[in-house]
C-alpha positions as CSV (number, residue, x, y, z in Angstrom):
1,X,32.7,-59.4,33.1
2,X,29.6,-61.8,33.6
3,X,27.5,-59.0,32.8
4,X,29.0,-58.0,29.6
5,X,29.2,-61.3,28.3
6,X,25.5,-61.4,29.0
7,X,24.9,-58.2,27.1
8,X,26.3,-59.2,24.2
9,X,24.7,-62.8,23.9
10,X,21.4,-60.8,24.3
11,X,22.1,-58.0,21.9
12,X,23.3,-61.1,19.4
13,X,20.0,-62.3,20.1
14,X,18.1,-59.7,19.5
15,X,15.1,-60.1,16.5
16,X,16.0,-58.4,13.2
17,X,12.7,-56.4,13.9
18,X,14.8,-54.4,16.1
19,X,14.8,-52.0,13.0
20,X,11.2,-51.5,12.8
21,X,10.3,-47.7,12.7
22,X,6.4,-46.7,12.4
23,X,6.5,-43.2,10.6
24,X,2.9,-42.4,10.7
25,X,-0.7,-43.8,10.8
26,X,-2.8,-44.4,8.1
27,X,-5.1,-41.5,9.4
28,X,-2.2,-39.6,9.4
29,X,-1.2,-40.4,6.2
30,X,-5.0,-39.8,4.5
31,X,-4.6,-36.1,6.3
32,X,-1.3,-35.5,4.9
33,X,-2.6,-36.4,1.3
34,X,-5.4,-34.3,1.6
35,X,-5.2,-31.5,4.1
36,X,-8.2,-30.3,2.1
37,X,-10.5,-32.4,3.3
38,X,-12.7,-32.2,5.8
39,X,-13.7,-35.8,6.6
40,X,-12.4,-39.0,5.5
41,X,-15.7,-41.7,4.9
42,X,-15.0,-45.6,5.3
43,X,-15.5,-47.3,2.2
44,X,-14.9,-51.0,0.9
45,X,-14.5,-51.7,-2.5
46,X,-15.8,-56.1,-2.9
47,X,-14.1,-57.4,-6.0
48,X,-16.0,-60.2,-7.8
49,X,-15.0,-63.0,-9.9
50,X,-15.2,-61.2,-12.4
51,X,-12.9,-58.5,-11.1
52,X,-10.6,-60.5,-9.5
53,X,-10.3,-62.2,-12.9
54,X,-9.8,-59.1,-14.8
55,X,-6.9,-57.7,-12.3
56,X,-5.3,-61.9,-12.8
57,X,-5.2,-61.0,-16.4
58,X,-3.3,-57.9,-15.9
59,X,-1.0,-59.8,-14.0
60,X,-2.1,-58.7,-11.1
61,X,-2.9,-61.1,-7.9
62,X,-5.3,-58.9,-5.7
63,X,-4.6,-61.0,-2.2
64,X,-8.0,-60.3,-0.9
65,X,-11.5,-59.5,-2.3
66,X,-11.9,-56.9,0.5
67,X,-10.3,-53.1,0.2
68,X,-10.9,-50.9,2.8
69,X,-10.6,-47.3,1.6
70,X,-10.8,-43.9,3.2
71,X,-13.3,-41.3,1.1
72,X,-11.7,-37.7,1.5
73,X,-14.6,-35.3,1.1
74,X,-15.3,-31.7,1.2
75,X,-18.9,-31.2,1.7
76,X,-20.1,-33.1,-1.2
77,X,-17.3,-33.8,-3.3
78,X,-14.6,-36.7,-3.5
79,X,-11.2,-35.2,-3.1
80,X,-10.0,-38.7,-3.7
81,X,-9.4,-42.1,-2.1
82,X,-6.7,-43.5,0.9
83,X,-5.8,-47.3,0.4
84,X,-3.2,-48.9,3.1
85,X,-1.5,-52.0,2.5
86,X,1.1,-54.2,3.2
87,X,3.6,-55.8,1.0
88,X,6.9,-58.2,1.9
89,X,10.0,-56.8,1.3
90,X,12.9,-59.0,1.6
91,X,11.6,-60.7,5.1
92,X,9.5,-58.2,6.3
93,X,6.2,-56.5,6.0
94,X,6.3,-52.5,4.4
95,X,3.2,-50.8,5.4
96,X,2.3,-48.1,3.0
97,X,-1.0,-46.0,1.7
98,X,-1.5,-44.5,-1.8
99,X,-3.6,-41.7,-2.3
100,X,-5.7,-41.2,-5.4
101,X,-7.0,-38.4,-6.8
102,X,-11.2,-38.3,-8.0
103,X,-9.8,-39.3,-11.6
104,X,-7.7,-42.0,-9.9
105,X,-4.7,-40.6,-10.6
106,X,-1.7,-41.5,-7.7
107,X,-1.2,-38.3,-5.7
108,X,1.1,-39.5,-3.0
109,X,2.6,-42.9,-1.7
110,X,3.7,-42.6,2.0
111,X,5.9,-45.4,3.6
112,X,3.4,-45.9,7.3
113,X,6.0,-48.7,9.0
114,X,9.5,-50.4,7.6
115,X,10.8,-53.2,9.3
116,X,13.6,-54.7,6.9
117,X,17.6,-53.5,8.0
118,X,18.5,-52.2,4.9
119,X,16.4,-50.5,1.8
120,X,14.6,-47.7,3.5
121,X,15.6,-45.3,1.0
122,X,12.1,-46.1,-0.5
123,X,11.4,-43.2,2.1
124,X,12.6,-40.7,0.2
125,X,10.3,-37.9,-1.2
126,X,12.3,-38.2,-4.6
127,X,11.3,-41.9,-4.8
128,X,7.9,-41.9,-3.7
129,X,7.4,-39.1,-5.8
130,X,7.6,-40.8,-9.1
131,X,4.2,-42.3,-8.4
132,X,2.7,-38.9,-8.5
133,X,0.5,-38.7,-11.6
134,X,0.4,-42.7,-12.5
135,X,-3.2,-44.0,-13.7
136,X,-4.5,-47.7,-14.4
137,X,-2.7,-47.1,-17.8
138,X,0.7,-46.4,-16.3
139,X,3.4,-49.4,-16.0
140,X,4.0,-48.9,-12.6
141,X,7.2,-51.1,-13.1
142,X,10.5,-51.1,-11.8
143,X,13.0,-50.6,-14.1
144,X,10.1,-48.9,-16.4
145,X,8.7,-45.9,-15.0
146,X,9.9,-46.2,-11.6
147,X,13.3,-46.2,-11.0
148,X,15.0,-48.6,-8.5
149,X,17.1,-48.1,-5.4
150,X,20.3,-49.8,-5.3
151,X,20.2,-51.9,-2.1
152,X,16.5,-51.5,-1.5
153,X,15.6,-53.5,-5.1
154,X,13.1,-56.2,-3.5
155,X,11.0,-52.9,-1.6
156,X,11.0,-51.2,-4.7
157,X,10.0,-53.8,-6.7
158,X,6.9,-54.9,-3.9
159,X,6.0,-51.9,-3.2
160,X,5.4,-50.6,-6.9
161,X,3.5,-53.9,-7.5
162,X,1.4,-53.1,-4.4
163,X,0.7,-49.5,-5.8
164,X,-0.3,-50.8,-9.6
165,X,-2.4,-53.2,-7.6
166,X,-4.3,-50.8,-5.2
167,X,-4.4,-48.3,-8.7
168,X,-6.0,-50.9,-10.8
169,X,-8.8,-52.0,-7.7
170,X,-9.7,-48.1,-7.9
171,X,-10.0,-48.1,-11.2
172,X,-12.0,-51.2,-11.2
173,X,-14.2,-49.9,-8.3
174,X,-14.6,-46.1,-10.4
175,X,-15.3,-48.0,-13.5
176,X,-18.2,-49.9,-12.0
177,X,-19.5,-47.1,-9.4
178,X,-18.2,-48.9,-6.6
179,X,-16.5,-45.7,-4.8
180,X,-18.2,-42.2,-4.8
C-alpha cells in the first residue's frame, strides 16, 4: 500500500514536460525538405539596425540579430535555405524549421520538438501545409491565410508569427545579398 501511495504522489509530481516528444533533427529536417541536395552549407544572416528596424515596422520583433541558416546546394546552385527556431506556445518552447525555396518562397514547415500537453495537431501535414507557397508578401496570419486549430490556438498563432518572421529575415538577407 506504501508503495502505491508513493507512486502516485510521484506521478502527481511529475513535470508537465513529461509530454515532450522530439520528432526529428534539424539536419533531418533540412534533408527531408530537400532530398535533392547534396550538401547543406552553414550560413548566418547579421541583421543591422537598419534591418532590424525595417522587420519592427512590419510588426515583426526579430529576437536576435543572429540567424543561423543551412544553404541546400547541388553543385553550384542554391536549392533553398533551412532556418530552425523556437517559439512559446502556451508554456512551452515548439522547435520548428522552415524551408525556403531560392525565390524564398516557404516549401515546408516541420514541427522538430513539442513539449506543451495539448495542441500538437500543429503536426499535421494538412496544417503545416498551408505554408507551402507563402512569400514576404503573404499575411502569414492566423485567422488570414492560415487557418487555426481548435485547442492548439496559441501554437498556431506562435508558430505562424515565427514562420512570417524567419520569411521576412530571408527576404531581407536575399534582398541585400546576404545568402547565396
Amino acid at each position: 500500500m506504501r508503495f502505491e501511495a508513493l507512486t502516485l504522489t510521484a506521478a502527481a509530481l511529475a513535470p508537465t514536460a513529461a509530454f515532450a516528444v522530439d520528432y526529428m533533427t534539424a539536419e533531418q529536417a533540412a534533408r527531408l525538405m530537400f532530398p535533392d541536395a547534396e550538401r547543406f552549407d552553414s550560413a548566418e544572416v547579421l541583421l543591422d539596425a537598419a534591418a532590424l528596424k525595417a522587420l519592427d515596422a512590419r510588426g515583426l520583433r526579430a529576437r536576435s540579430a543572429r540567424w543561423p541558416v543551412r544553404v541546400a546546394r547541388r553543385g553550384d546552385a542554391v536549392l533553398g535555405y533551412v532556418v530552425s527556431d523556437a517559439v512559446l506556445g502556451k508554456f512551452e518552447l515548439i522547435d520548428y524549421a522552415v524551408g525556403l525555396g531560392a525565390d524564398g518562397a516557404v516549401r515546408q514547415v516541420e514541427i522538430l520538438s513539442y513539449r506543451e500537453s495539448h495542441g500538437q495537431e500543429i503536426r499535421s501535414a494538412a496544417w503545416r501545409r498551408q505554408f507551402a507557397g507563402k512569400d514576404a508578401a503573404a499575411p502569414l496570419r492566423v485567422g488570414e491565410d492560415i487557418a487555426n486549430l481548435s485547442g492548439a490556438t496559441l501554437s498556431c498563432e506562435h508558430v505562424t508569427d515565427g514562420v512570417r518572421r524567419i520569411v521576412a529575415v530571408v527576404a531581407l538577407a536575399r534582398r541585400n545579398g546576404g545568402l547565396s
